[in-house]
C-alpha positions in Angstrom: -13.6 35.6 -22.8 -10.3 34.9 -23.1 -9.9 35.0 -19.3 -12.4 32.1 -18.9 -10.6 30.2 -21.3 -7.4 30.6 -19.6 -9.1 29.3 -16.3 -10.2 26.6 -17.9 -7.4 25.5 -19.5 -5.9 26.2 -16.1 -7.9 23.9 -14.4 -8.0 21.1 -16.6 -4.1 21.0 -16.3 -4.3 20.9 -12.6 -7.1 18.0 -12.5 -4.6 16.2 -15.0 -1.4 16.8 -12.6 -3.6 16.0 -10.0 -4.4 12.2 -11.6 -0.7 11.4 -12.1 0.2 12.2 -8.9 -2.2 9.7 -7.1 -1.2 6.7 -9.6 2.2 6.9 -9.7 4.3 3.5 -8.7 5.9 2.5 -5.4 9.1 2.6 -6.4 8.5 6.7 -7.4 8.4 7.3 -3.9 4.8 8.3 -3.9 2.9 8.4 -0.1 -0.4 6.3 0.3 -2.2 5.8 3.6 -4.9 4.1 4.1 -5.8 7.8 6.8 -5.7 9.8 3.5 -9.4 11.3 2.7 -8.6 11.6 -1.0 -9.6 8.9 -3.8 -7.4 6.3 -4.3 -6.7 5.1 -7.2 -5.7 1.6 -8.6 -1.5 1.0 -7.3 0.6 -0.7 -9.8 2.5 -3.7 -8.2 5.6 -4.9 -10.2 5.7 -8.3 -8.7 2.1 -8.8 -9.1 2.6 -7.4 -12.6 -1.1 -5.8 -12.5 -3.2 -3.0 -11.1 -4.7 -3.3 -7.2 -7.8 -1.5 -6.3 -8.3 0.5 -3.8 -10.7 -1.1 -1.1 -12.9 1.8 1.0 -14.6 -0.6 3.1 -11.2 -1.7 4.3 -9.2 1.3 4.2 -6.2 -0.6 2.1 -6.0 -2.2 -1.3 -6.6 -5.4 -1.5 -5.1 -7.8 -4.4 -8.4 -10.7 -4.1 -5.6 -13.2 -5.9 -3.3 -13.4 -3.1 -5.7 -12.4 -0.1 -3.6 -9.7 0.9 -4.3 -6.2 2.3 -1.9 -3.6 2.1 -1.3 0.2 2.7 1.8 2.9 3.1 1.7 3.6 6.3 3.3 7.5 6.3 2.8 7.6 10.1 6.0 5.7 10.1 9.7 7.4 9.4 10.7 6.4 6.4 7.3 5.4 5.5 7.0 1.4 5.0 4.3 -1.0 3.7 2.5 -2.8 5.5 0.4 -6.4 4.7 -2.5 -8.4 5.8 -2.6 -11.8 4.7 -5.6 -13.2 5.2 -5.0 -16.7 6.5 -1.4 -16.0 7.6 -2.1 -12.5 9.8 -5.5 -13.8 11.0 -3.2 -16.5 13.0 -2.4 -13.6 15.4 -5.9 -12.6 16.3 -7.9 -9.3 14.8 -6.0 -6.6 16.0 -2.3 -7.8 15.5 -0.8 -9.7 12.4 0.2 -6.7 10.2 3.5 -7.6 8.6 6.5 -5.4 7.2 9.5 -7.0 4.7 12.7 -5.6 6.3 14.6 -5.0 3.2 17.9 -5.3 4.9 17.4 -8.4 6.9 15.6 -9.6 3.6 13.0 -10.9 6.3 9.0 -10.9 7.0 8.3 -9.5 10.3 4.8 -9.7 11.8 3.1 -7.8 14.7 2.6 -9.9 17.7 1.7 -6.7 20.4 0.8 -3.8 21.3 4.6 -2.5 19.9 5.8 -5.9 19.5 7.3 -7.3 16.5 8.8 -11.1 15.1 10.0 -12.5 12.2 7.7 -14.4 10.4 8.4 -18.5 10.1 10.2 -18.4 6.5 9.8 -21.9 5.7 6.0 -21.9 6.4 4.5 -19.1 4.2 7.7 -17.7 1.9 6.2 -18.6 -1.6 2.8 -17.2 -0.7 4.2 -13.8 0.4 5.0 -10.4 -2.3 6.1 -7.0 -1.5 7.2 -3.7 -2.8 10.9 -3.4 -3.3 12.1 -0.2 -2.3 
């Protein structure tokens, strides 16, 4: 008896451990993709100041207030975050328009080919735009 009740006190700790490690912030260095097969759950984004959901039909979260998509992409090295704004990334056609903040450069850049990338116009879509601050 006291053997079950060990494994279940066992288990529940592990199922709690488990739940903070998949809502923790992007500043705690945590690593979402959107090619993970786990549950995600809602992200935390400071400059939003709210929760974003998880969107499975997309493979991304998607904030509906801003029309923006956005994963971790881990495939990258350091892993960076990448955005679809819907009305800005649709400019450059279905299977480009992913953008990246370069946190150096303090820039948008945007994905015009295959492995091409440009900065984004500032002027044009700046107030529009939010991203994780690393």
């Amino acid at each position: 008896m006291l053997i079950v009740l060990l494994l279940i006190i066992g288990a529940i700790i592990v199922l709690i451990e488990r739940g903070n490690l998949l809502h923790q912030h992007p500043d705690s260095n945590s690593a979402y993709s959107a090619s993970d097969s786990y549950h995600h759950d809602d992200i935390y984004v400071p400059k939003l100041e709210r929760d974003v959901p998880w969107s499975d039909e997309f493979g991304s979260y998607y904030d509906k207030e801003t029309d923006c998509y956005f994963f971790l992409n881990v495939d990258m090295d350091p892993p960076i975050w990448q955005y679809w704004y819907e009305g800005i990334s649709s400019e450059y056609g279905e299977e480009y328009g992913w953008m990246e903040w370069d946190s150096k450069e303090l820039r948008w850049y945007v994905m015009t080919g295959k492995e091409s990338w440009e900065p984004l116009p500032e002027d044009k879509y700046e107030k529009r735009l939010w991203h994780f601050d690393y």
